[in-house]
C-alpha positions in Angstrom: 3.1 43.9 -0.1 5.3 41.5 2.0 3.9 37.9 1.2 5.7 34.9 3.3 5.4 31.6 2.0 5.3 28.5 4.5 5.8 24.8 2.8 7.3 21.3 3.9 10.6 21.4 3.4 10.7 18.8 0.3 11.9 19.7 -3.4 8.4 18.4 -4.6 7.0 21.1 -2.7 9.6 23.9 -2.5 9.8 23.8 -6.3 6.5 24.8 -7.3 6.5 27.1 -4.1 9.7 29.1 -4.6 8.4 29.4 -8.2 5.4 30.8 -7.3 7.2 32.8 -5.1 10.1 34.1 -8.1 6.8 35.4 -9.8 4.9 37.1 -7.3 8.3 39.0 -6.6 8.5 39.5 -10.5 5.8 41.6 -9.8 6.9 43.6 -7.0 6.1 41.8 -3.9 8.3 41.7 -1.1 8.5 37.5 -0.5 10.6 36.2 2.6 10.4 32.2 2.5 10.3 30.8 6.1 11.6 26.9 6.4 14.4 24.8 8.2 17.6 25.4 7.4 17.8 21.8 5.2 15.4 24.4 3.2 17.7 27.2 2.9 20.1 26.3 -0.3 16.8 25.8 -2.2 15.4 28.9 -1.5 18.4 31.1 -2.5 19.4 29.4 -5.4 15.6 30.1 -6.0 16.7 34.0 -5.6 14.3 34.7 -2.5 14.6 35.9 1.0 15.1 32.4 3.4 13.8 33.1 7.1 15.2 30.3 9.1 12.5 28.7 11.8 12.9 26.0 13.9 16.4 25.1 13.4 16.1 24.1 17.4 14.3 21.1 16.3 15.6 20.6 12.7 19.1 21.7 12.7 21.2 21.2 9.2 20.5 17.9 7.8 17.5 17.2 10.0 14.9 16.5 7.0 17.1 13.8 5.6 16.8 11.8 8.6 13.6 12.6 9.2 12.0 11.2 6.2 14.7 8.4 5.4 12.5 5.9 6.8 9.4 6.6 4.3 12.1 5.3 1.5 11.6 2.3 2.6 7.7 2.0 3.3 5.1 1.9 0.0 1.3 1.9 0.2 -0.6 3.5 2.9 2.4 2.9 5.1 3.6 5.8 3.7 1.4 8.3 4.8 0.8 6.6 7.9 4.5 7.4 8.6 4.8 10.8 7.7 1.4 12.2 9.2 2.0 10.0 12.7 5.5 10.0 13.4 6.7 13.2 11.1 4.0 15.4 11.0 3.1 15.7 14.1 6.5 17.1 15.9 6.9 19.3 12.9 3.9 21.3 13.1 4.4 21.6 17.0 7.8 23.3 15.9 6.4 26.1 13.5 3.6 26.3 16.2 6.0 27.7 18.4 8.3 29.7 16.3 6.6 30.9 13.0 4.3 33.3 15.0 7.2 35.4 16.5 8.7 35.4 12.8 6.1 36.7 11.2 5.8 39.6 13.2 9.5 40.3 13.5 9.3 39.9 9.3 6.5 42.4 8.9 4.7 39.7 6.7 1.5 41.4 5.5 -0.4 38.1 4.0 0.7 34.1 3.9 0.8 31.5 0.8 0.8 27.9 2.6 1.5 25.0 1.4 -2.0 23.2 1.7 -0.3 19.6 2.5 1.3 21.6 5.6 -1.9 20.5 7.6 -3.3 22.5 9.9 0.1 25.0 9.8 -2.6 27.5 8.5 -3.2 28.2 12.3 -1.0 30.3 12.5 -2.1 32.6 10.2 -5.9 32.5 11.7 -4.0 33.1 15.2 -2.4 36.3 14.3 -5.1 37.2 12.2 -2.7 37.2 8.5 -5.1 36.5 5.4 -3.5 33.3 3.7 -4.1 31.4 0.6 -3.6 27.7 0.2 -1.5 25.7 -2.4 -1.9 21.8 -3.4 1.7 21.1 -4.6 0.5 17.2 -4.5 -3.0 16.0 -6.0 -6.0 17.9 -4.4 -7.7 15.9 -2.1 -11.4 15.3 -2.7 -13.0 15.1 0.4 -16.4 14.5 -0.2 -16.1 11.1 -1.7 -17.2 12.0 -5.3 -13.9 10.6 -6.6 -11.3 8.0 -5.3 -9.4 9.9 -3.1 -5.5 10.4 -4.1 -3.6 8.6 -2.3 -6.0 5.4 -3.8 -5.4 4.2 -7.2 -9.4 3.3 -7.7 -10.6 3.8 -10.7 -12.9 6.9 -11.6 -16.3 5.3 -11.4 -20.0 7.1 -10.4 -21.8 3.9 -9.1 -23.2 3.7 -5.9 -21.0 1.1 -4.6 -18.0 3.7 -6.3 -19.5 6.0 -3.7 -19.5 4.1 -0.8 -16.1 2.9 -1.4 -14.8 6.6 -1.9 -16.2 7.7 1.7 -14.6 4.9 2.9 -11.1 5.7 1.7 -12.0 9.3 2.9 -12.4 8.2 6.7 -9.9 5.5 6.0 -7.5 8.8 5.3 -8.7 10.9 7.6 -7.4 8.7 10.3 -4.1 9.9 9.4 -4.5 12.9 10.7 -5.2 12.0 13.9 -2.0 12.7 15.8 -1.6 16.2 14.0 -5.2 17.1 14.7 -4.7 17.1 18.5 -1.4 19.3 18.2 -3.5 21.4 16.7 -6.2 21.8 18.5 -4.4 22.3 21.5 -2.8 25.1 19.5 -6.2 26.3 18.9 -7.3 26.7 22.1 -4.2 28.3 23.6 -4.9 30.8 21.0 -8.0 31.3 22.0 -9.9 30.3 18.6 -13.0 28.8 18.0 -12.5 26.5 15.5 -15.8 23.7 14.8 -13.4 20.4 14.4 -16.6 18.8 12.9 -15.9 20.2 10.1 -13.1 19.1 7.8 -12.5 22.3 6.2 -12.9 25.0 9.1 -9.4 26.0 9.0 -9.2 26.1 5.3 -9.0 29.4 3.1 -11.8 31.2 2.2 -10.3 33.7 -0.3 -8.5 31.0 -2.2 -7.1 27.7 -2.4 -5.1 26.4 -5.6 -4.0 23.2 -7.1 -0.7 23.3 -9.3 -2.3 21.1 -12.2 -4.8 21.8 -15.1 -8.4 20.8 -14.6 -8.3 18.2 -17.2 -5.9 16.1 -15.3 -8.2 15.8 -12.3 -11.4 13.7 -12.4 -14.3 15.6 -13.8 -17.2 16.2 -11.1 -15.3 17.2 -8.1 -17.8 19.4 -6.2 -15.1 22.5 -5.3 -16.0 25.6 -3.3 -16.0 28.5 -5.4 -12.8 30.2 -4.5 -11.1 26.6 -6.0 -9.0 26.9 -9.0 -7.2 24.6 -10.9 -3.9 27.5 -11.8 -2.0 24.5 -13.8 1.8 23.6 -13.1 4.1 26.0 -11.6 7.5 25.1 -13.2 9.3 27.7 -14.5 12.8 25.8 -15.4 14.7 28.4 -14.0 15.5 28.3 -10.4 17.0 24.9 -9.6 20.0 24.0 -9.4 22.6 22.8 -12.3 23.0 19.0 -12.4 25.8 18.1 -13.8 25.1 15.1 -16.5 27.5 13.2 -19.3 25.3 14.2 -22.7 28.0 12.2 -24.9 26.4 9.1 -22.9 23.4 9.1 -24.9 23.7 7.6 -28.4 20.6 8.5 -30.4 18.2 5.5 -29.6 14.9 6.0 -28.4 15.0 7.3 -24.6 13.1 6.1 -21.6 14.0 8.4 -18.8 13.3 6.7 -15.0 13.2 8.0 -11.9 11.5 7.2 -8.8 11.5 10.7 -7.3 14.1 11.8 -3.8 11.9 10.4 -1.2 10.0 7.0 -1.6 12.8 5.5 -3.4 14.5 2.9 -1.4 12.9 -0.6 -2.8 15.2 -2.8 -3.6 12.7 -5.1 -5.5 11.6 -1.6 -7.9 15.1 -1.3 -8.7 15.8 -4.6 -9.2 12.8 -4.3 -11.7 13.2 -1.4 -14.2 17.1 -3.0 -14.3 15.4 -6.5 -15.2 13.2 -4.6 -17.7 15.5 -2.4 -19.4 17.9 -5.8 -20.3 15.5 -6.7 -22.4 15.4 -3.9 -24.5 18.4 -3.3 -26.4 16.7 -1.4 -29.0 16.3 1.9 -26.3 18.7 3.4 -24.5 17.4 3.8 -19.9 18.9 6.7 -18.0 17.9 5.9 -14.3 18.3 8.7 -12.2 18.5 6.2 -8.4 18.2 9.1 -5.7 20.4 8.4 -2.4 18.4 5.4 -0.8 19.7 3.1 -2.8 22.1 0.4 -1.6 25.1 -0.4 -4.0 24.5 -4.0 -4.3 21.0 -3.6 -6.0 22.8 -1.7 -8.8 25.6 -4.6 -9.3 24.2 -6.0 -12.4 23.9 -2.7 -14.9 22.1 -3.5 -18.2 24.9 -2.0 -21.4 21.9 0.1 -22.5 21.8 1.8 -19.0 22.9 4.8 -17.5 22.4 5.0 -13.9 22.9 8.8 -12.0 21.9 9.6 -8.8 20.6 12.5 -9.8 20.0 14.1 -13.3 18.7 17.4 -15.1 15.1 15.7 -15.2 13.7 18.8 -17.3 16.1 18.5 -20.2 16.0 14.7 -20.1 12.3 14.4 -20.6 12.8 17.2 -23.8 15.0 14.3 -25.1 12.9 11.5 -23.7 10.5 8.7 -25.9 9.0 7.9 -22.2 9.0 8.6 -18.5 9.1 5.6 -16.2 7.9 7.8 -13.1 6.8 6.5 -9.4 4.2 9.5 -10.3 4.8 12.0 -8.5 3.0 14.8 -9.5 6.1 17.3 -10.5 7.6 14.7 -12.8 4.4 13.6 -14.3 3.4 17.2 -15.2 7.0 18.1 -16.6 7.0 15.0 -18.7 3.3 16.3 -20.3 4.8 20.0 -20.3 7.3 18.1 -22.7 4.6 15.8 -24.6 5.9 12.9 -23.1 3.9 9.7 -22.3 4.5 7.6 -18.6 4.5 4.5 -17.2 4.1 4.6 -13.6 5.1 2.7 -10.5 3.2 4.3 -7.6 4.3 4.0 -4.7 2.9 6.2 -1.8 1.6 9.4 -1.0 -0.8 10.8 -3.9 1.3 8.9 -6.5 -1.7 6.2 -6.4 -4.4 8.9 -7.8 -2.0 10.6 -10.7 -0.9 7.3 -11.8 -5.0 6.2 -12.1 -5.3 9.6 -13.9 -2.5 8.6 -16.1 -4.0 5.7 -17.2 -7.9 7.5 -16.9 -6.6 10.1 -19.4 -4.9 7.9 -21.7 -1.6 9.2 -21.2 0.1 6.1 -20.3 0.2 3.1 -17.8 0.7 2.0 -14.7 1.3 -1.1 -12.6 0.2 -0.9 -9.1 3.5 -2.5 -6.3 1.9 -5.6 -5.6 1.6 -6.7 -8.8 4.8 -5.2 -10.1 6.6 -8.0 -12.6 9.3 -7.6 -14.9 7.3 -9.1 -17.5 4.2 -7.1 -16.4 6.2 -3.8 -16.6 8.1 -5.3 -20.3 4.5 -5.2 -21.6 3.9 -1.7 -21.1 6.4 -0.3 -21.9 6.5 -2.1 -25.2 3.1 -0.5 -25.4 3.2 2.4 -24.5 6.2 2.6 -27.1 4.7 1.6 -29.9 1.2 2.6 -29.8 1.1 6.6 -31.5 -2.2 7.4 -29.0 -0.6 7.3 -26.2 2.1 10.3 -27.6 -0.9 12.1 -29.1 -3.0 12.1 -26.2 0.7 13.8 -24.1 0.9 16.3 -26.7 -2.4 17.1 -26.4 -1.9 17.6 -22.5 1.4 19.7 -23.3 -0.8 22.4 -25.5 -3.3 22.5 -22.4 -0.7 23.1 -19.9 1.5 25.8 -22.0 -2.4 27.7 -22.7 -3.2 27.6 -19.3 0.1 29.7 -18.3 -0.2 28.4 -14.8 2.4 30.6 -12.9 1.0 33.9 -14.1 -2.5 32.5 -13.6 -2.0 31.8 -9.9 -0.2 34.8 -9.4 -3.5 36.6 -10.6 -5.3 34.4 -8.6 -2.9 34.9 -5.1 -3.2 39.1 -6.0 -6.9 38.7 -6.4 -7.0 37.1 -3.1 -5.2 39.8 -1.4 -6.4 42.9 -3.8 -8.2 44.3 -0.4 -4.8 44.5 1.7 -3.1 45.8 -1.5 -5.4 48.5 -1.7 -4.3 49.8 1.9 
């Protein structure tokens, strides 16, 4: 079978996909990856078949300049930005050009990225079954729980309720600007779609999230064809980032990074710096990204190591405790490794996992507005030094290694498709 995969063309989400995408192929699938051509180097060193689309509109380096100004937004801002001035335009673009691709490819069924809103049109339109992927938190849309991008905590009060289906509308509103584009899509196509109904373009044969259940908050009301598959990583198709090992010299490691697109705050920079001066007794690598302006790094604690990018994977096998901006990749290779977090959420769904963090007992967080150097000392210190916190990641890392999460979505995507396999 010929399976094409369609994501947003950001390592958080071309990482689990081209994963995903390694093991289906594994198994003898044909997979061609269809992206911009920003997406292209991932992809191959990934080992898969790169179909270039749209590189009109997104021509080399594109994404970059895209997204640079989210770097500098946090909160709500965030997503306001990428769904209403990002989102938008790029969804017009594979409107236009991933139709003609798919046919010229020969692609027999679709895996889409599920945060690729409404880009599942296009399989609908030319009639492709497709399943869906949450590569970020699953959105709950039916207010039972705080939804992600929210850092609310987990409660089942009325008042809980009503503030949920608040933040649901409140989120909604996003979407806005992307649901016209496609529903004028929709109608050039011809198809009937009922826009009263938040989930009529979803897939009914089967929609995944790339976390274990117990992460999540219990009581989500899922459809059926729901499953929690657990992460996607497979270690083994990035790739190498060069890193100076001798650097580290045996104390205790905190490993911090505040992911490659929301990470252009001074002030959070500033902060972790600030914190990690006052503890001498560990030893901070800080892997910056490319936002970061060289005068916020001037003052460089001796127990520091700043990179602007690092092996992340084999850090955290080495690490004490990951100071994340909790994003859900990082947060789900630091439990893979049994490591404990403190996070500094900042937009997006970070919000959610870092209240799941906390919810689960697998660390802290500290919300932006009240971010202190002193505030963020403390829990560090405490997350350090209290065993629980440790315990309660290892016990997380035996979950996620049972639950096998690549081979179990695989099953789950062949399951999907077993009726077109059969022909």
């Amino acid at each position: 079978m010929h399976i094409g995969f369609l994501s947003l063309p950001l390592s958080g989400h071309l990482y689990p996909m081209t994963a995903l995408a390694r093991t289906l192929q594994a198994r003898g699938h044909e997979v061609s990856f269809f992206g911009v051509p920003d997406s292209e180097a991932l992809v191959r060193a990934a080992g898969l078949n790169f179909v270039s689309c749209g590189e009109q509109e997104y021509p080399p380096g594109a994404v970059a300049s895209t997204w640079k100004p989210i770097a500098s937004l946090h909160g709500l801002a965030v997503l306001n930005h990428a769904l209403t001035e990002i989102h938008p335009a790029f969804l017009s673009a594979a409107f236009r050009h991933l139709p003609g691709k798919l046919g010229e490819a020969g692609i027999e069924a679709l895996v889409v990225d599920a945060a690729f809103a409404f880009v599942e049109l296009v399989a609908i339109s030319v009639n492709l079954p497709f399943v869906q992927i949450w590569n970020v938190l699953p959105f709950d849309p039916t207010g039972t729980t705080p939804p992600c991008m929210f850092s609310w905590p987990y409660e089942m009060t009325p008042e809980a309720q009503l503030r949920n289906a608040e933040g649901v509308k409140r989120a909604g509103a996003f979407f806005g600007p992307a649901a016209q584009v496609a529903a004028a899509y929709a109608k050039e196509r011809g198809l009937a779609i009922d826009w009263t109904n938040p989930g009529a373009t979803s897939s009914r044969r089967a929609i995944l999230a790339q976390t274990i259940k117990e992460f999540d908050y219990p009581g989500i009301p899922w459809p059926p064809h729901f499953h929690y598959a657990g992460p996607f990583h497979d270690g083994t198709s990035r790739t190498v980032t060069p890193f100076a090992w001798e650097k580290l010299d045996g104390r205790p490691l905190v490993y911090a990074s505040l992911g490659t697109l929301v990470n252009g705050l001074p002030q959070l920079f500033r902060t972790i710096l600030g914190a990690a001066a006052q503890l001498p007794e560990v030893q901070f690598v800080f892997s910056t990204g490319s936002n970061v302006s060289g005068d916020v790094l001037d003052s460089i604690p001796s127990n520091t190591v700043i990179v602007s990018a690092a092996p992340q994977i084999e850090l955290l096998q080495r690490a004490a405790l990951c100071l994340t901006h909790a994003g859900l990749n990082t947060v789900q290779e630091a439990l893979a490794a049994g490591v404990p977090l403190v996070a500094l959420p900042i937009g997006y769904d970070q919000p959610g996992v870092a209240a799941r963090i906390e919810f689960h007992g697998i660390g802290r967080f500290v919300p932006f507005e009240d971010l202190t150097v002193n505030r963020l000392l403390r829990h560090i210190r405490e997350v350090l030094s209290d065993p629980s916190f440790r315990e309660k990641a290892l016990s997380f890392q035996k979950l996620i290694r049972e639950t096998h999460g690549l081979k179990r979505a695989a099953d789950i995507v062949e399951q999907a498709f077993s009726e077109e396999l059969l022909h």
